[in-house]
BAFI-3210 file (N, C-alpha, C; in Angstrom, 3 decimals, decimal comma, padded with zeros to 6 digits):
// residues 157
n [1|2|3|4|5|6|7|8|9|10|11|12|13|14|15|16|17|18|19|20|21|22|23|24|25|26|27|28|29|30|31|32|33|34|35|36|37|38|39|40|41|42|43|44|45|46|47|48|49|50|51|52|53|54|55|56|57|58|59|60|61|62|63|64|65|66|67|68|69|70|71|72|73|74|75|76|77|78|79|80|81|82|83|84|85|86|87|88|89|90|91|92|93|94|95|96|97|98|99|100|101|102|103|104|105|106|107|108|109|110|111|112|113|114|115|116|117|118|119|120|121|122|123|124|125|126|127|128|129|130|131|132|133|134|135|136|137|138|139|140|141|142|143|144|145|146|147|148|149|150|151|152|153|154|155|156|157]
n.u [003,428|005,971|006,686|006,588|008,318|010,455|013,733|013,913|013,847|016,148|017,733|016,861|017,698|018,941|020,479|019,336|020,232|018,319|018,519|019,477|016,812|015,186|015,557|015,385|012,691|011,958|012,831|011,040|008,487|008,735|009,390|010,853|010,997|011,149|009,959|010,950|009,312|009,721|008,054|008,855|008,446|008,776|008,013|006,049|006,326|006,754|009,574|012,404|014,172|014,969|015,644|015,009|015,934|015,042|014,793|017,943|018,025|016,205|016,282|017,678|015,756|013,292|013,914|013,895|011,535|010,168|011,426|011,010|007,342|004,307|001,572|-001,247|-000,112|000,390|001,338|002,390|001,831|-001,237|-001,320|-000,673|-002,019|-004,094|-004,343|-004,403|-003,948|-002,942|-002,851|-002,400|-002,519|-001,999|000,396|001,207|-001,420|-003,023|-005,825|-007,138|-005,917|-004,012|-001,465|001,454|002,158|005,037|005,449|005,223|007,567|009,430|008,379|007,471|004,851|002,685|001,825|002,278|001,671|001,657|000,998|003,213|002,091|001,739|001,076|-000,771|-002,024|-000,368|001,105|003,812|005,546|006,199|006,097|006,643|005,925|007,129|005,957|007,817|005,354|002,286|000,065|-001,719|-001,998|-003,063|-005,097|-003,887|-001,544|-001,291|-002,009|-000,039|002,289|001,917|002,282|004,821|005,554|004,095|006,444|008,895|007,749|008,483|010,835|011,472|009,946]
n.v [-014,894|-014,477|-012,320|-009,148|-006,930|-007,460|-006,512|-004,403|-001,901|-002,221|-001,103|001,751|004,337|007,338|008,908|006,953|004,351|003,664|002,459|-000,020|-000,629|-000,511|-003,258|-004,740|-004,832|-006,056|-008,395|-009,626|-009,365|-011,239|-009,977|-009,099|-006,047|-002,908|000,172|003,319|006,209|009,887|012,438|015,637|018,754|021,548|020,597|019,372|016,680|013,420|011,863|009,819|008,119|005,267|002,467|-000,865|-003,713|-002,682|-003,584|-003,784|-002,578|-001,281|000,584|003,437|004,665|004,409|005,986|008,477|009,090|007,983|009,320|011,772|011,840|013,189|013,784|011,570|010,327|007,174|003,923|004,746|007,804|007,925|006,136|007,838|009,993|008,818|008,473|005,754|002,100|000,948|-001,128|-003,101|-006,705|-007,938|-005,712|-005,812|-006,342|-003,864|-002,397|-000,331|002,203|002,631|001,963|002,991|003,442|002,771|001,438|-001,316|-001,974|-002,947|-005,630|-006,600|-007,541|-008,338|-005,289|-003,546|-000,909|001,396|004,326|006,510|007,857|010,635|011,577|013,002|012,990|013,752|013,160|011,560|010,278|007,269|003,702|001,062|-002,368|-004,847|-008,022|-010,558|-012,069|-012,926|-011,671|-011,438|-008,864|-009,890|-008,748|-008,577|-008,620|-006,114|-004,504|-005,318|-003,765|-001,129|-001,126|-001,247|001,191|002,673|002,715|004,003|006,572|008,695|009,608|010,502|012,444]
n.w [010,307|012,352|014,143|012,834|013,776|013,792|014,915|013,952|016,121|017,094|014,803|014,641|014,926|016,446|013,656|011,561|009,356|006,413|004,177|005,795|007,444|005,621|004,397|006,633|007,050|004,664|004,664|007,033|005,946|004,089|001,444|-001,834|-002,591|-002,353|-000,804|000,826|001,296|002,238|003,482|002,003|003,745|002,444|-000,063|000,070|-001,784|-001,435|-000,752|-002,064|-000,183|000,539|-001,069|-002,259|-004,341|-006,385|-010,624|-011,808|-014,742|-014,709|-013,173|-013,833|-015,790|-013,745|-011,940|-011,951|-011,916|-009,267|-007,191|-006,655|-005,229|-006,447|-003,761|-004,209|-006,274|-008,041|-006,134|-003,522|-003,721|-003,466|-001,176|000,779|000,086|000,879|003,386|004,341|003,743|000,903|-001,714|-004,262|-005,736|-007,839|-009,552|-012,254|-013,726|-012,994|-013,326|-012,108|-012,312|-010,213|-010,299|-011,992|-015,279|-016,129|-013,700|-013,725|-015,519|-013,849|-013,081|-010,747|-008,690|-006,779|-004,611|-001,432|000,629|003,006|004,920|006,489|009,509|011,698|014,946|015,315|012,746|010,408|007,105|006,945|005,359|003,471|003,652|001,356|-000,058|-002,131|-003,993|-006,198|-007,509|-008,564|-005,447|-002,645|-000,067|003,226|005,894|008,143|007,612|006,515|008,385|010,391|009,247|009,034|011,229|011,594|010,256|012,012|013,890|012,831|011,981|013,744|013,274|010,543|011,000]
ca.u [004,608|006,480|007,338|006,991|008,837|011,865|015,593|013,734|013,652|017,588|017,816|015,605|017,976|019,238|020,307|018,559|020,384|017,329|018,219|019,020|015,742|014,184|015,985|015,058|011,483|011,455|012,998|010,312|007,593|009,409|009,479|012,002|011,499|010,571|010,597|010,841|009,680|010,061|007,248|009,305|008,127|009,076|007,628|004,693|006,299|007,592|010,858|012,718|014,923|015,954|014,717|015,945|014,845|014,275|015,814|019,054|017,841|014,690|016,102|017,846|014,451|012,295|014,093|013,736|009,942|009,883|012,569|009,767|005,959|003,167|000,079|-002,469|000,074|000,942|000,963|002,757|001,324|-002,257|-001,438|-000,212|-003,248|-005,637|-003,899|-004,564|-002,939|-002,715|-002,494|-002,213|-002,270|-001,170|000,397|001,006|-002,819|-003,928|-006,714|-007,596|-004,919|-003,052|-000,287|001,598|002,685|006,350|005,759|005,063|008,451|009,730|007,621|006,896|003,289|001,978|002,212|001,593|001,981|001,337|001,237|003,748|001,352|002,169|-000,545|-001,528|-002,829|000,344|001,690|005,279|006,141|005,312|006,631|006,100|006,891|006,238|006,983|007,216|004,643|001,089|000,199|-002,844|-001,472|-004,038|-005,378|-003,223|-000,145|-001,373|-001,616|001,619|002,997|001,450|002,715|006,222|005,725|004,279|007,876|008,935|007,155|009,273|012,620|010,692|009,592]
ca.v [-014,091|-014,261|-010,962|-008,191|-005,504|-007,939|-006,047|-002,505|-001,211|-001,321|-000,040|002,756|005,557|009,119|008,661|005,297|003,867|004,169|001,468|-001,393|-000,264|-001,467|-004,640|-005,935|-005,045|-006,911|-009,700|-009,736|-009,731|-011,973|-009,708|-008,823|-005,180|-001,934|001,743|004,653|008,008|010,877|013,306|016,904|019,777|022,474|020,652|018,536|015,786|012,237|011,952|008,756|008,245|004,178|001,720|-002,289|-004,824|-002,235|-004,379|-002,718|-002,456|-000,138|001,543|004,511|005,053|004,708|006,622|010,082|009,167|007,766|010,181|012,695|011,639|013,946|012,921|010,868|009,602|005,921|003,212|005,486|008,924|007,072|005,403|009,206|010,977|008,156|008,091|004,360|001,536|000,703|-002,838|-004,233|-008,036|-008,080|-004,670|-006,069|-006,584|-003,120|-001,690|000,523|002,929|003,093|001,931|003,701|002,229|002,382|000,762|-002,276|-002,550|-003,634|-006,845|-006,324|-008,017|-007,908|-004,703|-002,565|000,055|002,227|005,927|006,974|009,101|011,043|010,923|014,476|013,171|014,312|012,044|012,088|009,471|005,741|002,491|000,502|-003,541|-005,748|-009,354|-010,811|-012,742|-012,473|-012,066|-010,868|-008,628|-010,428|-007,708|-008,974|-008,072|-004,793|-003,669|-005,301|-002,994|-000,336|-001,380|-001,023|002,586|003,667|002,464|005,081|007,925|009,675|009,236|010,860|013,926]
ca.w [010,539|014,183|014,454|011,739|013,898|014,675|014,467|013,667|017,020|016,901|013,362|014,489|016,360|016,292|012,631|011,163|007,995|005,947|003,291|006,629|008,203|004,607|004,394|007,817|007,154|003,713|005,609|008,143|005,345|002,982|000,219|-002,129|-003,237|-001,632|-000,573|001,907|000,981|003,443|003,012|002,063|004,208|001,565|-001,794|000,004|-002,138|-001,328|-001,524|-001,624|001,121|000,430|-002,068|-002,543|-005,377|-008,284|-011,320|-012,495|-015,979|-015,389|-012,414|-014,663|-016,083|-012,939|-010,283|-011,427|-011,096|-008,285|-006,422|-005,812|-005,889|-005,735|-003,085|-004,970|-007,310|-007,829|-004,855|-002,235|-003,401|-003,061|000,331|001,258|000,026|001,712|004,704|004,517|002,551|-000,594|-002,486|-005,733|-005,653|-009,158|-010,244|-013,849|-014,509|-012,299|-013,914|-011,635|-012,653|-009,099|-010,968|-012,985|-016,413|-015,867|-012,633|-014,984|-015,918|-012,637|-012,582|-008,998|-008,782|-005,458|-003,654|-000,525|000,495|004,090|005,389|007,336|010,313|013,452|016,247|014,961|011,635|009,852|006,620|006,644|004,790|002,733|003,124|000,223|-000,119|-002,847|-004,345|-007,681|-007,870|-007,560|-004,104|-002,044|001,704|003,985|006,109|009,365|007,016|006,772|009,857|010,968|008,063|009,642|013,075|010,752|009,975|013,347|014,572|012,083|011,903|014,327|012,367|009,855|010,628]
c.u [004,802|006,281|007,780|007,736|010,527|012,576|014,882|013,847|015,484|018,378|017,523|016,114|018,131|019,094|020,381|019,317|019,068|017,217|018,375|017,652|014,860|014,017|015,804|013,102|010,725|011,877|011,648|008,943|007,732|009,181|010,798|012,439|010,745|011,253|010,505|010,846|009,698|009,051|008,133|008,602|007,825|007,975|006,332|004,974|006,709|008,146|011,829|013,969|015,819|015,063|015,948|014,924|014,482|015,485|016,695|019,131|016,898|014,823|016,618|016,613|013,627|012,781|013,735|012,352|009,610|010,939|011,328|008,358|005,114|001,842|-000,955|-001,708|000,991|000,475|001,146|002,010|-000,362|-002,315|-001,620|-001,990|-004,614|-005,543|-004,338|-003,687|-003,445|-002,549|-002,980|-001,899|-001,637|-001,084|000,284|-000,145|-004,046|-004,661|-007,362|-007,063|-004,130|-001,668|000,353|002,491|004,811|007,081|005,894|006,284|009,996|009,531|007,345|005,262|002,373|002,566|001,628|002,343|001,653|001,645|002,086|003,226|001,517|001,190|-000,932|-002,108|-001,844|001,031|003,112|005,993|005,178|006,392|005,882|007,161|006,170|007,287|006,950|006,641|003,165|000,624|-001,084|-002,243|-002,868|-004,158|-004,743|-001,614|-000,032|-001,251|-000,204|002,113|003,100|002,056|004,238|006,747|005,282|005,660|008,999|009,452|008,061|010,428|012,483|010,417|010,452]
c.v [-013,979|-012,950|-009,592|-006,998|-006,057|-006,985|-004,260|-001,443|-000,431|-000,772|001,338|003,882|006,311|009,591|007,541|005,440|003,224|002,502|-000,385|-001,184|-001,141|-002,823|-005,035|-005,945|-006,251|-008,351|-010,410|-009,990|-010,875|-011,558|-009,577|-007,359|-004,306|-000,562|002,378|005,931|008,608|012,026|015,199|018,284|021,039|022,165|020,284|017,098|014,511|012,127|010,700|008,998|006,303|003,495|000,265|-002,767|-004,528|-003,190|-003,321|-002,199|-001,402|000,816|002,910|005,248|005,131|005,449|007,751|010,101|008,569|008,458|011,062|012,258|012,743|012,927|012,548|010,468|007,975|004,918|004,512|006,588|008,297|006,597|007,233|009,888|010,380|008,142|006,730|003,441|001,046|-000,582|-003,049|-006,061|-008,726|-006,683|-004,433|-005,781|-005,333|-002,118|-000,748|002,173|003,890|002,940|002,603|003,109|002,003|001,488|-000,800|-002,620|-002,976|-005,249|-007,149|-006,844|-007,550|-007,089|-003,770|-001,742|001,256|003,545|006,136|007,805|009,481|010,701|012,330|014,410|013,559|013,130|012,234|010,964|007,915|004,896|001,931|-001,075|-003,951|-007,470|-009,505|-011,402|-012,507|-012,501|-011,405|-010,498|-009,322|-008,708|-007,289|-008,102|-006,711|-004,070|-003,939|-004,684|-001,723|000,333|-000,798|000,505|003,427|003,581|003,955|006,301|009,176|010,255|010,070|012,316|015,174]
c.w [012,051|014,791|013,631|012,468|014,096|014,075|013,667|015,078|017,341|015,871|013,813|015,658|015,737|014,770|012,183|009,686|007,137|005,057|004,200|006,976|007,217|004,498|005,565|007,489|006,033|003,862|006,297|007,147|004,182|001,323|-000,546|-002,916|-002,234|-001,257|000,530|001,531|002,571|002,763|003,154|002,635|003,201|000,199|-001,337|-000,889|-001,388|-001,841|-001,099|-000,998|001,250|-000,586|-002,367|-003,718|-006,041|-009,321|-012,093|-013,808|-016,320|-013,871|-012,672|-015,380|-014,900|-011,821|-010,085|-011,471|-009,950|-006,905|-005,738|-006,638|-005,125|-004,929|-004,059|-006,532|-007,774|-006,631|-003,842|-002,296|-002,854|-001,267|000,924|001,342|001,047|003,260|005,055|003,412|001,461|-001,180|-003,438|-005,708|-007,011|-010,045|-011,950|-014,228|-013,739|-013,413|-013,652|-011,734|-011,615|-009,799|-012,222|-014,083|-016,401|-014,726|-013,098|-015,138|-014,562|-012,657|-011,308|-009,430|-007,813|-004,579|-002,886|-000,188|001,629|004,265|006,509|008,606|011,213|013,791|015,715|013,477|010,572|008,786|006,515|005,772|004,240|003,267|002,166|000,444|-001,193|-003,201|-005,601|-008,498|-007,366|-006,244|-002,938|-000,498|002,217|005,200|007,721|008,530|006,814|007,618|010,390|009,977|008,047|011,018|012,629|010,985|010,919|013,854|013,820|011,850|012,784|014,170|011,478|009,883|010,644]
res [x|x|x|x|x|x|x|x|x|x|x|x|x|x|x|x|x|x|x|x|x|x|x|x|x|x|x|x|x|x|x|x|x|x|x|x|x|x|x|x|x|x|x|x|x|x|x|x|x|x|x|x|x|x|x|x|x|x|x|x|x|x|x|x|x|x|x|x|x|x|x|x|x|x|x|x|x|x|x|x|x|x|x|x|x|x|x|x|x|x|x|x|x|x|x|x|x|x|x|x|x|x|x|x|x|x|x|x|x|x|x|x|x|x|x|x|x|x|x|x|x|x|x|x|x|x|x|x|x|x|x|x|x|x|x|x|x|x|x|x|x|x|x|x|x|x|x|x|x|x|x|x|x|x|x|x|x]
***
């Protein structure tokens, strides 16, 4: 990958259009689905804020669970609670039970998933990307994913 931060820096002002900000990043990783929560002050939840590439058939069913997630639930609440990231290389076949069974009906395969963090330790938010095919983040893709959501974090809080 050239350049995982290309065309975010001028996405990334006063008020940031939330759902371009996504689409240049899933550009930049060559995925084709993904999210942005915003960690809510008031509830403590994640609360989605943009989302591309859910299929139009199971996004009436999956939004009002994935609109607000509690910490430690799913990919993002998980990334959230660990303050580290998150990956499924094949969500279909996760056994570990990060995934949650409705996530399943996406077909999203391989996905990650980062903490939004100030410099004070504070989570304010997830990105989440995935593809639809099996797919392993290499651990370079992580951090530039990382590098993503420090760019961020400040938009954010």
């Amino acid at each position: 990958m050239a350049n995982p931060t290309q065309g975010l820096p001028a996405l990334l002002t006063t008020s940031p259009d939330w759902n371009a900000v996504l689409a240049q990043v899933l550009q930049n990783f060559g995925c084709v689905t993904g999210t942005i929560h915003r960690t809510d002050p008031a509830t403590g939840l994640l609360t989605l804020i943009a989302h591309q590439g859910i299929p139009p058939q199971v996004l009436p069913m999956l939004l009002p669970k994935i609109d607000n997630i509690p910490f430690g639930k799913g990919i993002a609440g998980c990334a959230a609670q660990r303050k580290e990231a998150v990956q499924l290389c094949n969500l279909q076949e996760d056994l570990g039970g990060v995934a949650k069974p409705d996530a399943r009906k996406t077909n999203v395969q391989g996905a990650l998933a980062v903490p939004v963090v100030t410099p004070e330790g504070k989570v304010v938010g997830v990105l989440g990307i995935g593809k639809m095919s099996p797919y392993e983040f290499s651990e370079a893709e992580s951090a530039e994913l990382s590098t993503c959501a420090a760019l961020m974090q400040v938009f954010l809080v």
